[in-house]
C-alpha positions in Angstrom: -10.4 23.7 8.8 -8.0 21.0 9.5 -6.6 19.0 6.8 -8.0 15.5 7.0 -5.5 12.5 6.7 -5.7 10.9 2.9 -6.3 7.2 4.4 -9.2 8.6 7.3 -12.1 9.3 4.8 -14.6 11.2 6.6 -17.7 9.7 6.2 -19.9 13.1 7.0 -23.6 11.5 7.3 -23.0 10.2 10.4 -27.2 11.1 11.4 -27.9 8.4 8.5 -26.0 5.7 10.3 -29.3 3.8 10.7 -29.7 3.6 6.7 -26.6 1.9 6.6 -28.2 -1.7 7.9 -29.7 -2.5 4.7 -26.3 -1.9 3.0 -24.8 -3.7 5.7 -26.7 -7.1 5.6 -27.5 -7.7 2.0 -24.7 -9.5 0.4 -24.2 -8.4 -3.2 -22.3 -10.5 -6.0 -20.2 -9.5 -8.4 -21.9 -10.4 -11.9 -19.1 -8.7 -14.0 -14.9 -7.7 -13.5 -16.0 -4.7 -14.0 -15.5 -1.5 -11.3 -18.5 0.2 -12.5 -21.0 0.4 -9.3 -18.0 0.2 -7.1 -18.7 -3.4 -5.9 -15.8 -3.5 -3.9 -16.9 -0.7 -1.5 -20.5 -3.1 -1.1 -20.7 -5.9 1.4 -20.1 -8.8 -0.6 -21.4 -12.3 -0.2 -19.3 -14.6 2.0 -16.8 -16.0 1.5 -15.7 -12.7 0.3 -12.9 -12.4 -1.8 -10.2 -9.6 -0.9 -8.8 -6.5 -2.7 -11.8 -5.0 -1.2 -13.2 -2.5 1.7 -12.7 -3.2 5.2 -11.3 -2.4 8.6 -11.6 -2.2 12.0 -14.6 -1.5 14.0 -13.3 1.1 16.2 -12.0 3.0 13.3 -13.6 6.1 14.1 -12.2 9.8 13.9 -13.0 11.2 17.5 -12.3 15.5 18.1 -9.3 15.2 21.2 -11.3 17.9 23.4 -14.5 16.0 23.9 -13.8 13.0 22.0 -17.1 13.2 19.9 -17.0 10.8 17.0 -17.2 13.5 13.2 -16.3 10.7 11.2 -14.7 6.9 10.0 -12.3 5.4 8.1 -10.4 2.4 6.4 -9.0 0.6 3.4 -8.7 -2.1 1.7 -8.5 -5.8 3.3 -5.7 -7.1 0.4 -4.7 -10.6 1.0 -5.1 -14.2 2.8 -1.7 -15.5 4.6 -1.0 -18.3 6.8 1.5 -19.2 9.7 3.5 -22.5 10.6 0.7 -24.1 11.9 -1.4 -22.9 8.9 -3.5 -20.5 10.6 -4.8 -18.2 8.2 -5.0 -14.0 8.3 -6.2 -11.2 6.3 -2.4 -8.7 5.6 -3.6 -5.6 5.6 -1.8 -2.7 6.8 -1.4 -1.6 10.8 -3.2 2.0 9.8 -6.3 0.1 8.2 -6.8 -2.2 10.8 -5.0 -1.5 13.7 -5.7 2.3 13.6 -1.8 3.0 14.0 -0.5 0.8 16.8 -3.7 0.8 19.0 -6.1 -2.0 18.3 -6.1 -4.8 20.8 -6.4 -8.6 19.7 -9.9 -9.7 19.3 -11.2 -6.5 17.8 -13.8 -7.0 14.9 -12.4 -7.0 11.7 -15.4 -5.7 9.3 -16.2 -5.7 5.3 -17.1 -3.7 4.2 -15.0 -0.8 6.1 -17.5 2.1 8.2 -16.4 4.6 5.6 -18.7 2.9 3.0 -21.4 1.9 5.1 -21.6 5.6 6.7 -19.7 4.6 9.9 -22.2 2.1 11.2 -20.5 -0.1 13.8 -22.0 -3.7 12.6 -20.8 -6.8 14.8 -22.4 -9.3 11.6 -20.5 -7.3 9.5 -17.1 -9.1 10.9 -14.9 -11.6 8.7 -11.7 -11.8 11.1 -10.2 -10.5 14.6 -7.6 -8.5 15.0 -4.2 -10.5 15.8 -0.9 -8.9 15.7 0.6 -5.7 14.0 4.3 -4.4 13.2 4.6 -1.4 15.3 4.9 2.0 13.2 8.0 4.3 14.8 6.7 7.9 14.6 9.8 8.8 16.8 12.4 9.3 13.9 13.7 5.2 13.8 13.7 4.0 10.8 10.2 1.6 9.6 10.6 -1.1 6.6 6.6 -2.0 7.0 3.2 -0.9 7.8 1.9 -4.2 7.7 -0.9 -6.4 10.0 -2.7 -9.2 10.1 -6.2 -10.7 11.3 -7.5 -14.0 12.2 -10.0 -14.9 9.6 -13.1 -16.2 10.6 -13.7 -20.0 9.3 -16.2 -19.8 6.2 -16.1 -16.2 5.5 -12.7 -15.7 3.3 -11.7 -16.5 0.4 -7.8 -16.3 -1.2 -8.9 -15.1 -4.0 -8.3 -11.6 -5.6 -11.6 -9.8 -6.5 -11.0 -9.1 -10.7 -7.5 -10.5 -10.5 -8.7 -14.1 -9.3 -5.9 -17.0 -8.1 -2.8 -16.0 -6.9 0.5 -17.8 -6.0 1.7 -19.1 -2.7 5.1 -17.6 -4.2 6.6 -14.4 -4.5 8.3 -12.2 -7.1 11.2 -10.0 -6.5 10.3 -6.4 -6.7 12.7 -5.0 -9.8 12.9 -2.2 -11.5 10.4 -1.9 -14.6 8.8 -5.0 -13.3 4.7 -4.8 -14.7 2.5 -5.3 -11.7 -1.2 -4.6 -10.9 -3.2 -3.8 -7.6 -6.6 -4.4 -6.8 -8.0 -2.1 -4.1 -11.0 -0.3 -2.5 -10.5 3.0 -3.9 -9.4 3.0 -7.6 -10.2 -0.5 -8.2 -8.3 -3.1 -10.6 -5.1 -1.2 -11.5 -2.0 -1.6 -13.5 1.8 0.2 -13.6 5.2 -0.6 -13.4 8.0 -0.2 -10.7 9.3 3.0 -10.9 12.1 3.1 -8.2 13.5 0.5 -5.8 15.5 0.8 -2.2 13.5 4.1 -1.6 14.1 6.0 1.5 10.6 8.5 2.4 9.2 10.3 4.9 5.5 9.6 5.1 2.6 11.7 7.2 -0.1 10.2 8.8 -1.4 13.0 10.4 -5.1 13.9 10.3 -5.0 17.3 11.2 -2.3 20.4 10.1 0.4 19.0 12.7 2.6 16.1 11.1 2.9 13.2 11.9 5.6 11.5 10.2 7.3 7.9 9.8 10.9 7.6 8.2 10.5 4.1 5.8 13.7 3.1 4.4 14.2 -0.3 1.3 10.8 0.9 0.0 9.1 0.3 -3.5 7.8 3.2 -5.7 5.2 2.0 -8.5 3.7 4.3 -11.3 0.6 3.8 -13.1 -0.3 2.6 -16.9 -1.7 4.7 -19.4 -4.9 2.8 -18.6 -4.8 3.6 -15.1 -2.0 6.5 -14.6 -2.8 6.6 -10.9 -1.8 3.3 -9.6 -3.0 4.1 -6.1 -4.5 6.4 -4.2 -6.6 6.9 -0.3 -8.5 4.1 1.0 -6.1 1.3 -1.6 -3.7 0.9 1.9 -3.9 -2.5 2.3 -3.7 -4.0 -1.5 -1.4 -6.7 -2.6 0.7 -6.0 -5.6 1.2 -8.4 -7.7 2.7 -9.5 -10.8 0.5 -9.6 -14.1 0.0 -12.9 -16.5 -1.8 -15.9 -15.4 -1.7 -17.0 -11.5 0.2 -13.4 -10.1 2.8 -13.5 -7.3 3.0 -11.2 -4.6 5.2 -8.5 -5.0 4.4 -5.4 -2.9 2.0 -4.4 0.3 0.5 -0.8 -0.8 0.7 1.8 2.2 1.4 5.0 0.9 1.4 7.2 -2.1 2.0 11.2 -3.2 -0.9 13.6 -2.4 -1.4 14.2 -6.2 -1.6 10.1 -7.1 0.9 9.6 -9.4 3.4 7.9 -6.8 2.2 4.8 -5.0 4.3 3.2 -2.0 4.7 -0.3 -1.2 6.4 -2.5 1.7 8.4 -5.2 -0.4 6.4 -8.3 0.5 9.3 -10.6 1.8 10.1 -7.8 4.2 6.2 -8.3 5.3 5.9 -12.0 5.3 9.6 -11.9 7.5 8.3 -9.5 10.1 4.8 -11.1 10.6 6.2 -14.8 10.7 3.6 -16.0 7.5 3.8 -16.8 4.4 1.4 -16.2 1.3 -2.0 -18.2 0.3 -2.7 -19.1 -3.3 -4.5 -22.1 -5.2 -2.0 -21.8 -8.4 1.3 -22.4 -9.7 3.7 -19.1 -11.0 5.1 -19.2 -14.5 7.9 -17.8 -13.2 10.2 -20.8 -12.5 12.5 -20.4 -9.2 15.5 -20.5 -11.6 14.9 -17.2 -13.6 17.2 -15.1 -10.9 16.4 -11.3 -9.5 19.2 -10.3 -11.9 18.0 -12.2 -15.2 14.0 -10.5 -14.1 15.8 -7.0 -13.6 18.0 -7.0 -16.4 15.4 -8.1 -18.8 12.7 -5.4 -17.4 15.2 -2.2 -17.1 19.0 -3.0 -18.7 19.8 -2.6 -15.2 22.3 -5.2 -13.9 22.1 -6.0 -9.9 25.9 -4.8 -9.5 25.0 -1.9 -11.3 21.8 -1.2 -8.6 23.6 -2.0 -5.5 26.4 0.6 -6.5 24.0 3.2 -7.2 22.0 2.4 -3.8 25.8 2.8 -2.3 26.0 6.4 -3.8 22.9 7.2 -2.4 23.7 6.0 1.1 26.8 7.8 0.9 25.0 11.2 0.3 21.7 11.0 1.3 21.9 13.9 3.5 23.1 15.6 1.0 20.6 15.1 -1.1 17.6 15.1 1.2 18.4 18.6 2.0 17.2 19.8 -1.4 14.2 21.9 -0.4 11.1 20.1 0.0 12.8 16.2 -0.2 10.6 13.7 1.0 12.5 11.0 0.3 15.3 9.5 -2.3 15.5 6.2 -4.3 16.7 4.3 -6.9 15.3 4.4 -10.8 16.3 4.5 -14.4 18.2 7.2 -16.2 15.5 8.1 -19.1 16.6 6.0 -21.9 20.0 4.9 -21.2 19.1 1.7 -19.1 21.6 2.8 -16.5 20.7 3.2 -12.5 19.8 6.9 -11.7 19.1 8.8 -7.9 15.8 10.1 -7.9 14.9 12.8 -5.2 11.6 13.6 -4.4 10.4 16.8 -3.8 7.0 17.9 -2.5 7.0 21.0 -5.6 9.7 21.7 -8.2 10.7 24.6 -9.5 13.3 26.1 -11.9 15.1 27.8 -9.3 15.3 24.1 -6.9 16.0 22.5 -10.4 19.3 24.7 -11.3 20.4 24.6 -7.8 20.6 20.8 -7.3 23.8 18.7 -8.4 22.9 17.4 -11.7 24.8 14.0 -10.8 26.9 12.5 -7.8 29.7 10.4 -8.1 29.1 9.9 -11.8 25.0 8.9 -11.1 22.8 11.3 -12.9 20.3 13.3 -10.3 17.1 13.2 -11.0 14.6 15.6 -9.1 11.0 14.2 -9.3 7.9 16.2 -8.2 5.7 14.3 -5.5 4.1 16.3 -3.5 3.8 15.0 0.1 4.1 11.5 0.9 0.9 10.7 2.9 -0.7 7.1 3.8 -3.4 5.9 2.1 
């Protein structure tokens, strides 16, 4: 049986379809921040607020010989942004609603996604249309987002966070150690930390036992809480990151994580906003005043000084092929030596073992190594 792609939740009942209008059309409201019930997988009263299940209306998993529909998908609809002329979108990511570089402008944009209302195509379910998507290179160049963007429909969005509320219009450096939190369709309201910064990693979209890979390079890597150890996981693609405290900044745009769920993998958000030409929507000022500096945030979080992280993204530069030819690398970034407060390179690796452990350099040009166990980088 082929393995199914993390993000392309197969919903199986596809001969129940018709049961799904009910779900569909009845608006439910959130009485409680509370994920019990799942209420962000329900179609929720409009304006709806976002952190919560959408996609596009074509996304539908076909067979290639015959293309018979076995199934649905799609993620999480994660935040409100606007252009110049203060247009405003929905930024989710091109695999959610752009099904990986093929949507065409104009296509329905629906909450909840088909996944939770057992792939029933619903034109009334629409909140946006399609608009415009950063094109994913699956041909070995290198990919800084996965990132889209759809035109909401007047009335029927809110900026709002569902259980994390008002954000900024600002945003907050991504730094080592830096506390954020996610809200998403899959695991809900969740909370970690940064674990890694300037990540290189190969992710797989495929859907099926051939891979499909996409090289990103500058990438994020977050770890959960002890409250919520996986920060991420399939179906979350889409979520804003943000920071925690009162009126959050964007931080990160979720795509990605590690088969197992402990490693989530974000798009820094000022890469985003730059590609897609917007800027972010929120209703409340930051705490965060524009004069606290990256390197006053990063040295407070970690110990780690800015000089000292762009001379240890420099090592890594320097021997990345080196390094990604441990066996089983997915990818290489940039964290914290345990304890010290100085930089360290950590490799990921899809399974670790003694024997991979005792053969890899221990440290390169005075940086300590660090081998990390993954598993396969897939998109959510």
């Amino acid at each position: 049986m082929g393995r199914t792609m993390s993000y392309k939740m197969k919903a199986a009942a596809l001969v129940a379809c018709m049961l799904a209008i009910g779900v569909a059309s009845t608006p439910q409201k959130v009485s409680a921040q509370a994920c019990d019930g799942d209420p962000q997988k329900t179609a929720l009263a409009r304006p709806i607020p976002l952190g919560i299940s959408g996609g596009n209306i074509h996304s539908f998993l076909r067979k290639k010989v015959n293309n018979k529909i076995i199934g649905c998908f799609g993620g999480t609809l994660g935040s409100m942004v606007q252009d110049s002329s203060l247009n405003q979108f929905i930024l989710s990511n091109n695999h959610v609603i752009a099904d990986q570089n093929t949507a065409k402008a104009g296509e329905r944009i629906v909450q909840p996604g088909l996944e939770d209302v057992t792939c029933f195509k619903s034109p009334t379910n629409a909140v946006a249309t399609f608009s415009k998507a950063i094109h994913i290179n699956f041909a070995g160049g290198k990919n800084t987002v996965d990132a889209a963007i759809a035109a909401v429909e007047p009335g029927l969005v809110s900026p709002d966070i569902l259980f994390i509320g008002e954000i900024a219009d600002s945003t907050a450096t991504p730094v080592l150690a830096l506390p954020v939190q996610k809200m998403g369709r899959t695991t809900c309201r969740t909370t970690g930390a940064i674990q890694a910064v300037n990540a290189n990693v190969t992710v797989n979209y495929s859907e099926i036992h051939k891979p499909k890979l996409a090289k990103f390079i500058n990438q994020i890597l977050v770890a959960g809480s002890t409250e919520t150890p996986d920060f991420g996981g399939p179906g979350d693609s889409g979520s804003l990151i943000v920071t925690q405290g009162t009126c959050p900044q964007a931080v990160a745009l979720l795509f990605a994580g590690s088969t197992g769920g402990g490693v989530t993998i974000a798009n820094p958000i000022s890469e985003v906003l730059g590609k897609l030409g917007v800027s972010m929507v929120g209703s409340c000022t930051a705490s965060l005043t524009s004069d606290t500096s990256p390197a006053d945030v990063l040295a407070g979080n970690s110990g780690v000084s800015m000089e000292a992280l762009s001379a240890a993204t420099s090592v890594r530069d320097r021997h990345e092929s080196q390094l990604m030819n441990i066996k089983d690398a997915v990818g290489t970034g940039i964290g914290v030596s345990d304890g010290s407060g100085h930089p360290s390179l950590e490799v990921y690796v899809k399974k670790l073992t003694p024997e991979m452990q005792a053969a890899a350099p221990t440290e390169v040009d005075g940086l300590p190594v660090k081998l990390v166990e993954s598993g396969e980088f897939v998109a959510y």
